[in-house]
N, C-alpha and C positions, 0 to 999 in steps of 0.2 A: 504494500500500500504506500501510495504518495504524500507526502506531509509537505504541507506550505504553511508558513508561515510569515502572517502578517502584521508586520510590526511597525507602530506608530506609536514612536516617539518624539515631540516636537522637539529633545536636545539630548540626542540618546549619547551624545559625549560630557554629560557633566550628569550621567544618570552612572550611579556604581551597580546596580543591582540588572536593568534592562542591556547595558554597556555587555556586564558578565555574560549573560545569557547567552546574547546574541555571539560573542566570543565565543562560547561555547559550540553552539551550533552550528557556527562554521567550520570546525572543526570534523564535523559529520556530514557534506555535501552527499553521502549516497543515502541519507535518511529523510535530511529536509533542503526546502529550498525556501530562503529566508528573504522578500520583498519587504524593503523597507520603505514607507508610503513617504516620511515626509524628505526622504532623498531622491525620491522617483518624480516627486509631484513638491516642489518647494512651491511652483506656482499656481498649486491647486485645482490644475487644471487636468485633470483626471482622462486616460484615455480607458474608456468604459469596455470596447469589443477587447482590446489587449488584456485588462484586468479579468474579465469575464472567460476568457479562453485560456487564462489560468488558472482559475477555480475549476475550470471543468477537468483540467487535466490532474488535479490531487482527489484525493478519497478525503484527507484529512485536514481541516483547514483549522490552526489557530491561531486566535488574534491575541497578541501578546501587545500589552501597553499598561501604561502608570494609570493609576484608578484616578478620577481628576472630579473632584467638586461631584462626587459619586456617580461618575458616567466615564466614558469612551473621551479621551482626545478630539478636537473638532475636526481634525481631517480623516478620523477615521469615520466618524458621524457621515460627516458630506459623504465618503466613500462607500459606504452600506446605503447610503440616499439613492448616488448614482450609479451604483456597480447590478443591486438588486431590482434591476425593474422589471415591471411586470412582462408577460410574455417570454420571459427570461428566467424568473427564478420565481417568479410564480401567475398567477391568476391558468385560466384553462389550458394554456401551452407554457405554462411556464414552470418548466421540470427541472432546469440543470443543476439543480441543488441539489435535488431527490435522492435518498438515499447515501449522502456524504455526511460525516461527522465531523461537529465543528467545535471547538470548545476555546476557553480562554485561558491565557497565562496572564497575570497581572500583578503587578509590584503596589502594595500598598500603605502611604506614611506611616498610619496609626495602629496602635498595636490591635489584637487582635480581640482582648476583651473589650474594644469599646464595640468593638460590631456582633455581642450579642444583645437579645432584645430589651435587659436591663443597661446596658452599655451605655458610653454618652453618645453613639450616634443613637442608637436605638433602635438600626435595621440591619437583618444579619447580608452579609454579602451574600447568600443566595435571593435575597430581598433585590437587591440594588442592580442586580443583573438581571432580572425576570423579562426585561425588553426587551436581552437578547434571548434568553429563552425561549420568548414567545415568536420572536424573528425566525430562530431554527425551525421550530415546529410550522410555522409558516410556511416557509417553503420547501416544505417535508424532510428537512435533514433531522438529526441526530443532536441535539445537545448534550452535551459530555459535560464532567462535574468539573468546577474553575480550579486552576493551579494559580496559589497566590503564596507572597514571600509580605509579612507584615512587619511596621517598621522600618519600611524599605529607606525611610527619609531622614532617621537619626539613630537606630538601634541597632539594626543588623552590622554584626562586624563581618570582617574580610573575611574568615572560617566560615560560617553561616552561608552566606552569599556565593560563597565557592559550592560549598554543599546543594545548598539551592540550584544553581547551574546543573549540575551531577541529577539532583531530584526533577528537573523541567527534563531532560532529555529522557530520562525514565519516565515519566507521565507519558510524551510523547511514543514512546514505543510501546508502552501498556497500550495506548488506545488503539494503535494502527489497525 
């Protein structure tokens, strides 16, 4: 099976934890192939048939990005806006999703008891992602359970973050 991942970070060089990963990963070219949106598209200007005839060519697609004001990056936003249209990845001809597994890797500041239901957020992250959940099951793929590294922004030390790297390429081949 094919893994793509797609990763949007708007400063993936002053990010230690997304930075890692993605170091990682390239170290595995026969496992994944790693599309970085905001070095592909700085000027947002998305070529939709190219991005779309990428997706169809992986089984496994994950969107790896910093959890931001408890959502997606804006350019990855814009990118599921314009990549998923209809006739495409869904409504009565719109199959090319169907049947592929999509899940997320995500690096997040805060530690990790604030995102239970007593927490100071007070919504657990399977809360905060249910839009894309509901995205998946939309256009008939597979939503897989989120890989996240918490703390991403002042906790984790260099051993951690290494491990985590180690732990995201194991996620990714558990699911293929």
């Amino acid at each position: 099976m094919t893994t793509l991942i797609i990763l949007a970070h708007p400063d993936i060089e002053a990010s230690r934890v997304n930075r890692r990963w993605r170091q990682e990963l390239l170290l595995h070219p026969e496992d994944v192939t790693v599309h970085e949106l905001y070095k592909e598209y700085p000027d947002w200007n998305i070529d939709v048939p190219r991005e779309q005839r990428l997706l169809e060519a992986h089984d496994l697609i994950i969107f790896q990005f910093p959890l931001y004001w408890y959502s997606y990056p804006p350019l990855l936003k814009k990118w599921l806006d314009d990549v998923f249209t209809h006739g495409w990845a869904y409504g009565s001809s719109g199959n090319k999703l169907q049947g592929k597994k999509l899940g997320i890797a995500m690096t997040i500041g805060d530690k990790k008891e604030n995102y239970l239901p007593a927490g100071s957020v007070s919504f657990t992250v399977d809360e905060i992602i249910a839009p894309f959940q509901a995205s998946a099951i939309h256009v008939g793929a597979a939503a897989l359970p989120y890989f996240a590294v918490f703390g991403a922004s002042f906790q984790a030390s260099d051993d951690e973050i290494n491990q985590s790297a180690v732990e995201y390429l194991e996620y990714i081949l558990r699911n293929r």
